[in-house]
Structures are given as C-alpha cells and as structure tokens.
C-alpha positions in Angstrom: 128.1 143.0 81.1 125.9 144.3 83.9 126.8 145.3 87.4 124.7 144.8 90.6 126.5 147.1 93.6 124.4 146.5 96.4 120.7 147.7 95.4 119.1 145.8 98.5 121.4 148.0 100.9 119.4 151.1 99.4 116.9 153.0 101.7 117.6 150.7 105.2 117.9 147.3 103.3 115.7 144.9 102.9 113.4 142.4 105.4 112.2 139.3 103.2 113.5 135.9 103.8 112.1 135.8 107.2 114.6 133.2 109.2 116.1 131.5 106.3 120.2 131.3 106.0 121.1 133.1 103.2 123.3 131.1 100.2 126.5 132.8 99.5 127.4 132.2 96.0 130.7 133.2 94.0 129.9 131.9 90.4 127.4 131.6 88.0 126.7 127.9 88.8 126.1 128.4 91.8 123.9 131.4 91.3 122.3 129.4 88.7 121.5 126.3 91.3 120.1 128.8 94.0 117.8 130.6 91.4 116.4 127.3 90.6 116.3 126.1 94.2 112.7 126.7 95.3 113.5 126.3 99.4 116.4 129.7 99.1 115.2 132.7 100.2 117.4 134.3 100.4 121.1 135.0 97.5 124.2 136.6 98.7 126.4 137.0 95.7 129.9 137.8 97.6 131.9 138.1 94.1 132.0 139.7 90.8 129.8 136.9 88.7 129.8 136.5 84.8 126.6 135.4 83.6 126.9 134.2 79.8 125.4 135.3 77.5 121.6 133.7 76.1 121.6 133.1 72.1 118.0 132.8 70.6 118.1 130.4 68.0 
C-alpha cells in the first residue's frame, strides 16, 4: 500500500489550480471520478484512500 502525507505542503506548497475550487475526496471512487474529470484542478484527498490493486492479464 502506498502512503501520500502531504508532499504539496513541502517547500511553501504549491500555486497551480489558479481560481478553481478544489474537490475533496474520501474514497477511491471519488478519487477515481476526479482524475478522470478534465475541468478539476485541483484534488484534496481528506482521508486515508485504498486504491486496488491493477492485475495485468
């Protein structure tokens, strides 16, 4: 499992986005729907999230 603890908070944060409201997601489906929704700019994960895991077949 990996673990993200707050990368983007590293050396004064971080400025992209612009104006956009953020999307505050709390599971994989809705991280999952905000990856794959072209207008977000911006992804604020406010919970431990389990991504499953991708078999090649």
């Amino acid at each position: 499992m990996m673990r993200f603890h707050g990368w983007a908070s590293q050396n004064g944060g971080t400025t992209g986005g612009g104006t956009a409201q953020e999307t505050v997601v709390t599971d994989y489906a809705q991280l999952k729907a905000a990856l794959q929704n072209t207008a977000v700019k911006g992804i604020n994960a406010s919970a431990t999230i389990t991504v499953p895991a991708i078999t090649e077949g």
